[in-house]
C-alpha positions in Angstrom: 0.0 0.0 0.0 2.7 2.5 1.0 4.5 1.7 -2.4 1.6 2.4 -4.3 0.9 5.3 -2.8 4.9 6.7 -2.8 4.4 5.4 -6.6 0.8 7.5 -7.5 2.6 10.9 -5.7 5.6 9.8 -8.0 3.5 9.7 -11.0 1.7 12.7 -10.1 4.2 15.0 -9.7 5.7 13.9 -12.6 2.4 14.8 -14.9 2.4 18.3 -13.3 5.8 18.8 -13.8 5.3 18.5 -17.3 2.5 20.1 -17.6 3.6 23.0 -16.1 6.4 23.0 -18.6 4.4 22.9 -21.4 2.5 25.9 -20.1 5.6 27.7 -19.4 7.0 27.2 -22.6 3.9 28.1 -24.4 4.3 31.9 -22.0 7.6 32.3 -22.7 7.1 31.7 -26.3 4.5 33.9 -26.6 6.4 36.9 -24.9 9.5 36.7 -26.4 9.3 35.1 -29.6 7.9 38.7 -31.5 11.0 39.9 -29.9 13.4 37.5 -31.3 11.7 37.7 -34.4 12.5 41.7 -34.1 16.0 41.5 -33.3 16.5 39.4 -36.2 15.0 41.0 -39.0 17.0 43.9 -37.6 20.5 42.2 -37.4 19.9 41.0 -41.1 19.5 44.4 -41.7 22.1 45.9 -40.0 24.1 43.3 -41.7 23.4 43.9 -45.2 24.2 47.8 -45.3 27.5 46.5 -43.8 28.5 44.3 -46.6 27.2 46.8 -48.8 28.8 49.5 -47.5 32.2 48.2 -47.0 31.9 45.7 -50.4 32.2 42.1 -48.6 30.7 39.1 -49.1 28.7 37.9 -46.7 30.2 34.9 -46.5 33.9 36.4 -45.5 31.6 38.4 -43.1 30.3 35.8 -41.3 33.5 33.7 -41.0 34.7 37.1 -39.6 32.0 37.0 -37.1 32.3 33.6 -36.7 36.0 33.5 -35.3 34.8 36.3 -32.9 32.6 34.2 -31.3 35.5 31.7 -31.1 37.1 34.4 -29.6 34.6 35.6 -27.1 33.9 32.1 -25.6 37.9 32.2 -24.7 37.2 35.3 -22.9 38.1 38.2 -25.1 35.1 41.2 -25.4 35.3 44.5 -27.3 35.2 46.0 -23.8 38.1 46.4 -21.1 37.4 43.4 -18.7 39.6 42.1 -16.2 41.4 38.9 -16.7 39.1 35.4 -16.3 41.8 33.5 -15.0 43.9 35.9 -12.9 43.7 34.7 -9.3 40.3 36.6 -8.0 38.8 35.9 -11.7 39.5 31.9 -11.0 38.0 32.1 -7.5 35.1 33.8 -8.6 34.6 30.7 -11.2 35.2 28.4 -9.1 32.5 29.8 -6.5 30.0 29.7 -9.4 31.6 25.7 -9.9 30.7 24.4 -6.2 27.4 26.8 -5.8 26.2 24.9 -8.8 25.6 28.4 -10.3 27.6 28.3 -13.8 26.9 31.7 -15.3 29.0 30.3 -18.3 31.1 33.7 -19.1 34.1 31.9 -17.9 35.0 28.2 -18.6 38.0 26.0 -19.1 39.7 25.8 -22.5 42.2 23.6 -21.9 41.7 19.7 -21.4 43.2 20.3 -18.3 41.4 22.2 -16.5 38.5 20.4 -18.3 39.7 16.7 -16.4 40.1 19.0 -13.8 37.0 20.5 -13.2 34.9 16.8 -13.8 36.8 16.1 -10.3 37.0 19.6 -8.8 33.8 19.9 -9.4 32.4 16.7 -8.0 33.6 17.1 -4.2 33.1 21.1 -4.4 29.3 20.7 -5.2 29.0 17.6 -3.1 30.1 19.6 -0.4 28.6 22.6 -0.8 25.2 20.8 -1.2 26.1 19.7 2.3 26.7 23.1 3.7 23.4 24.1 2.2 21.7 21.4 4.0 23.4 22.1 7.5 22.4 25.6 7.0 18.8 24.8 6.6 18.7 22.6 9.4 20.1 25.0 11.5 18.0 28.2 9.7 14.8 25.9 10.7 16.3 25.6 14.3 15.9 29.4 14.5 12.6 30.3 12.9 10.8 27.6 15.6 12.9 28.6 18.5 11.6 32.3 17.8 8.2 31.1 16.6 7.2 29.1 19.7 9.1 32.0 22.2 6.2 34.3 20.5 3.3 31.8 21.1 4.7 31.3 24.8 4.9 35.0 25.1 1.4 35.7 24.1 0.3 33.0 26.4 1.9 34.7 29.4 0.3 38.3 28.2 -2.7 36.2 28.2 -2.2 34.9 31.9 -2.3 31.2 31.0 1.8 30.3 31.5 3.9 31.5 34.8 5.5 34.5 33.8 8.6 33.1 36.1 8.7 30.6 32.9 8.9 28.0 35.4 7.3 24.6 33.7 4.8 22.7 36.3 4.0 18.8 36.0 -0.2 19.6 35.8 -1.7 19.0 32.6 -2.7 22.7 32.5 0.2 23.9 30.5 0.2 21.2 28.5 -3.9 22.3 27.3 -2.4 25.7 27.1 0.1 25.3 24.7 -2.1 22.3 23.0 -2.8 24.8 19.9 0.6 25.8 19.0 1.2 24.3 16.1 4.0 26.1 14.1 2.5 26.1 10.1 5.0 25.2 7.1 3.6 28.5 5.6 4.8 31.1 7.8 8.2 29.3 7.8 7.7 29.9 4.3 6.6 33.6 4.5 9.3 34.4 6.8 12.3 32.4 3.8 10.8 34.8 1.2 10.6 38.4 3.3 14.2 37.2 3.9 14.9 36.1 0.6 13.4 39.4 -1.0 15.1 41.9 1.7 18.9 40.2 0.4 17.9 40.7 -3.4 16.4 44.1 -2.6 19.6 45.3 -0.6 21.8 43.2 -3.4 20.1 45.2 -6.1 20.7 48.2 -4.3 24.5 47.9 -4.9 24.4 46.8 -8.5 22.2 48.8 -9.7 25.0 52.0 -9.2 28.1 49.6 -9.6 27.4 47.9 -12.8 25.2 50.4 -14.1 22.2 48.1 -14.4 18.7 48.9 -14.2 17.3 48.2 -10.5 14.8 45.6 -12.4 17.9 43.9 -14.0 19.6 43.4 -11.0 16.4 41.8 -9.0 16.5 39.4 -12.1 19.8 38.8 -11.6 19.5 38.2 -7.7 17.2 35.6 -8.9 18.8 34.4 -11.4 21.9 33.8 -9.5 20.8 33.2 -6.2 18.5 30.4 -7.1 21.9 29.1 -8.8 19.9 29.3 -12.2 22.9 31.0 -13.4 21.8 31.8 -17.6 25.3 34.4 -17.7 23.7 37.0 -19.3 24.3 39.4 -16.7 27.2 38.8 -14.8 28.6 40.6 -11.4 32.3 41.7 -10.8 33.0 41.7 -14.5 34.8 45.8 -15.1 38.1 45.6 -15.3 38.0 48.1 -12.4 35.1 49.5 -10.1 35.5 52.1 -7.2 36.4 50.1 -3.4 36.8 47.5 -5.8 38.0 44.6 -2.8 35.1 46.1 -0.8 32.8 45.8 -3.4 34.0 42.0 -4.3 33.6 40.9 -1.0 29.7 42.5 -1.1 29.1 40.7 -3.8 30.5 37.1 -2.5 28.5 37.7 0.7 25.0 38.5 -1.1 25.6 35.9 -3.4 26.3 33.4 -0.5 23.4 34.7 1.8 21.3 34.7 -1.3 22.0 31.2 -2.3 21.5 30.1 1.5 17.9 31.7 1.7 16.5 30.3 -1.8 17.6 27.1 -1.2 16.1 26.6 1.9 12.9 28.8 0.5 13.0 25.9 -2.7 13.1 22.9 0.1 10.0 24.7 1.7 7.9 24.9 -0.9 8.3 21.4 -2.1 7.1 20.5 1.0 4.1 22.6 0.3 4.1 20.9 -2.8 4.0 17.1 -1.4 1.3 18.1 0.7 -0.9 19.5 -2.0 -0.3 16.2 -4.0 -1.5 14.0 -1.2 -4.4 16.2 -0.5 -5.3 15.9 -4.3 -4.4 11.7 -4.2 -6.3 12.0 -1.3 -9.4 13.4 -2.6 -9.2 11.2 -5.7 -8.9 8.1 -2.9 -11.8 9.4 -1.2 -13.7 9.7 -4.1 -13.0 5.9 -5.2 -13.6 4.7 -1.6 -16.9 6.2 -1.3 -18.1 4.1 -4.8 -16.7 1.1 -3.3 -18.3 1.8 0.0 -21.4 1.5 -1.6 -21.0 -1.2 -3.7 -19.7 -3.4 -0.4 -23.4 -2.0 1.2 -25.5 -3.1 -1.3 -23.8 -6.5 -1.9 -23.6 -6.9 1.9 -26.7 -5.1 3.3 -28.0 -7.5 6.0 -24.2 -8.7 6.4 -23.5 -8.7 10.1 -20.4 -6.0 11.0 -17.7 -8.1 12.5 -16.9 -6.9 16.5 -13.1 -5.9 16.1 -14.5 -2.6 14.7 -16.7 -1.8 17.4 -13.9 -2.3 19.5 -11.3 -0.5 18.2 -11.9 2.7 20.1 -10.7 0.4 22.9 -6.9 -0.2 21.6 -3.7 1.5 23.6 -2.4 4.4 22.8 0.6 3.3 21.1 -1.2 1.0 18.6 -3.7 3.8 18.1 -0.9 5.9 17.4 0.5 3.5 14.7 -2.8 2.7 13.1 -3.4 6.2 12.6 -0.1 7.1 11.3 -1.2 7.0 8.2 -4.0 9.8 8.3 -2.1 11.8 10.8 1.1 11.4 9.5 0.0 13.1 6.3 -1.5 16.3 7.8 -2.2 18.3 4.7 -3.7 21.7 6.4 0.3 22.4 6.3 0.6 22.4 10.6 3.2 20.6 12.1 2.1 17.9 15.0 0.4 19.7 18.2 2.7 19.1 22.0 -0.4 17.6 22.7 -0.2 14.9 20.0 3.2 14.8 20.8 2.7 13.9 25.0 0.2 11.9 23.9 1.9 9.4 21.6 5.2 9.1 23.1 4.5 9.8 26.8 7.9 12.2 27.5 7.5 14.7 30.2 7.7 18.7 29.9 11.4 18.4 31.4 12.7 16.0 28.5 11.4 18.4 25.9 13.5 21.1 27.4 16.4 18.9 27.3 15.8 17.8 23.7 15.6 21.7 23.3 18.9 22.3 24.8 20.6 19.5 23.4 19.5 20.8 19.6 20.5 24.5 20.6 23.8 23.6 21.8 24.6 20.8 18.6 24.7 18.0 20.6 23.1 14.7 19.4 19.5 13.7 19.6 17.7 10.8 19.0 14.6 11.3 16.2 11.2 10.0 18.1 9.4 7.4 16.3 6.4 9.7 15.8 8.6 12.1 14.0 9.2 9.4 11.6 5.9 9.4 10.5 4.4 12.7 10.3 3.8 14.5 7.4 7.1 16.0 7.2 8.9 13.1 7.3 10.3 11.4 4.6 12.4 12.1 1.2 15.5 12.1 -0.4 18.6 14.4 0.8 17.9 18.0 1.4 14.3 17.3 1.5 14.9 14.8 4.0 17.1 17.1 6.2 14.5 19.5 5.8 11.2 17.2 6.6 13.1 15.9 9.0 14.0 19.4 11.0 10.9 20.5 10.9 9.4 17.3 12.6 11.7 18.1 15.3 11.3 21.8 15.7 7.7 20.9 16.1 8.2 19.0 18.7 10.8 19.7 20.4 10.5 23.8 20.0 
């Protein structure tokens, strides 16, 4: 059951994938097709009162143009640039290498660095991926941490928790902070406010420096920081700029912080995504259920119910838990599993949840509960799996 389900999300996603590609490309080429079209009829233009002009062929012309192209890809531009492959042009290419970014103005010529980069390349992004996913984890530590320190801080405003912050063993503060359940969303809200405040402040000091427009350089916060990376607008490209080192190291930290933020954003929102695929397998389940439902009553209409389902109500907590892993592990409202869900299923006091708390603010290990398994944000493959993971625990343990 669990494989066909993992199989019918697989499927799923995989048709809406595709079908939002087809309606992106069908945008796109409806935008900038006419454009292209322009630009073309203009070039041809521009290109025959050339030849004409200056009495080539257009054939010598094009080789011409051709070799220039050769020329460009090696890194040579009508404009004064500054050296690719000097020392802080090489660094700069190789932090586009291992941020998987690959603007593309700069790339190895040689065979070289070619062998080279295959293997450069494959422990640099390995490990940056890994940086990425510790810096979500930890980012996710945060946002919790200050998300339940508001809720508790409303609840003492409100007179419900000790404003001493002193933690009693009565099930009264255990109702009290029964509702808190920290939502995916506003983790989500707060990753893009962040993410927009770095490309906003980013733009800011390209827009002067490189003599952008402010517009281009939110596109190419985007484009860049989401490690997109198309290299038609490139940063730190003048041969000179004024506080040039200051400027440089600007850029690497924006471009860093950037990254950081729209990588965790992108982990976020494919959580969003899962759940809105099992809400829509779920509807469609629902749906087929119900028809079968009714076929089973009219075949079996003066069947006798067996007991066991009567008695079911009657089962332990613990094998409640696990038989209704399945519903309530797959919470698709987008809320993370309530303290009171929590005490319930895995019977820990107040005082082991602050010491679980402690432990993950301090780094030290931690062992994952087994209801944190099997919530909805369990679950997935690498990053997603950090993330799903993190924010099972900050649920629970913030």
């Amino acid at each position: 059951g669990r494989l066909n389900a993992d199989n019918a999300r697989f499927l799923l996603l995989a048709v809406l994938i595709v079908l939002y590609m087809l309606c992106g490309a069908a945008v796109f080429s409806a935008i900038e097709l006419p454009t292209e079209r322009e630009a073309k009829e203009r070039w041809e233009e521009r290109l025959e009162n050339f030849t004409r002009r200056h009495n080539l062929s257009r054939a010598e012309l094009r080789h011409f143009l051709r070799e220039y192209e050769e020329a460009s890809v090696a890194g040579i531009r009508v404009d004064d640039i500054r050296p690719r492959w000097d020392f802080t042009g090489a660094f700069y290419f190789v932090g586009t290498v291992v941020s998987t970014i690959g603007f593309g103005m700069t790339t190895p010529a040689t065979v070289g660095g070619k062998i080279f980069l295959i293997f450069y390349g494959l422990i640099g992004c390995a490990g940056t991926i890994l940086f990425f996913n510790l810096f979500l984890e930890r980012l996710i530590t945060v946002i919790a941490y200050v998300m339940k320190s508001c809720h508790e801080r409303q609840l003492r405003r409100k007179g419900v928790l000790p404003h001493n912050g002193r933690r009693g063993s009565g099930t009264s503060e255990v109702d009290s902070l029964a509702g808190w359940k920290p939502s995916v969303y506003y983790v989500m809200l707060i990753l893009c406010v962040a993410s927009l405040i770095i490309s906003c402040c980013a733009s800011a000091m390209y827009t002067p420096i490189e003599g952008w427009s402010y517009f281009d350089s939110l596109y190419f916060c985007f484009v860049a920081f989401s490690t997109i990376g198309f290299g038609d607008l490139v940063s730190s490209q003048n041969i000179k700029y004024e506080s040039q080192g200051l400027y440089r190291f600007g850029n690497f930290v924006f471009i860093l912080m950037g990254v950081c933020c729209i990588y965790s954003l992108f982990n976020v929102i494919s959580i969003v995504i899962k759940q809105s695929i099992n809400w829509i397998l779920k509807k469609l389940a629902c749906k087929c259920c119900h028809r079968c439902q009714r076929r089973l009553f009219r075949s079996r209409r003066n069947v006798v119910m067996p007991g066991n389902v009567r008695s079911r109500r009657n089962i332990s907590i613990e094998t409640d838990v696990v038989n209704e892993s399945d519903t309530d592990g797959r919470r698709l409202s987008g809320e993370m599993i309530s303290m009171k869900d929590f005490l319930a299923s895995n019977k820990v006091s107040l005082a082991i949840m602050q010491k679980q708390l402690s432990e993950t603010a301090n780094g030290y290990p931690r062992q994952m509960s087994s209801n944190s398994k099997q919530n909805g944000f369990s679950g997935g493959i690498g990053a997603l799996a950090i993330m799903n993971n993190r924010l099972a625990e900050t649920s629970v343990n913030r």
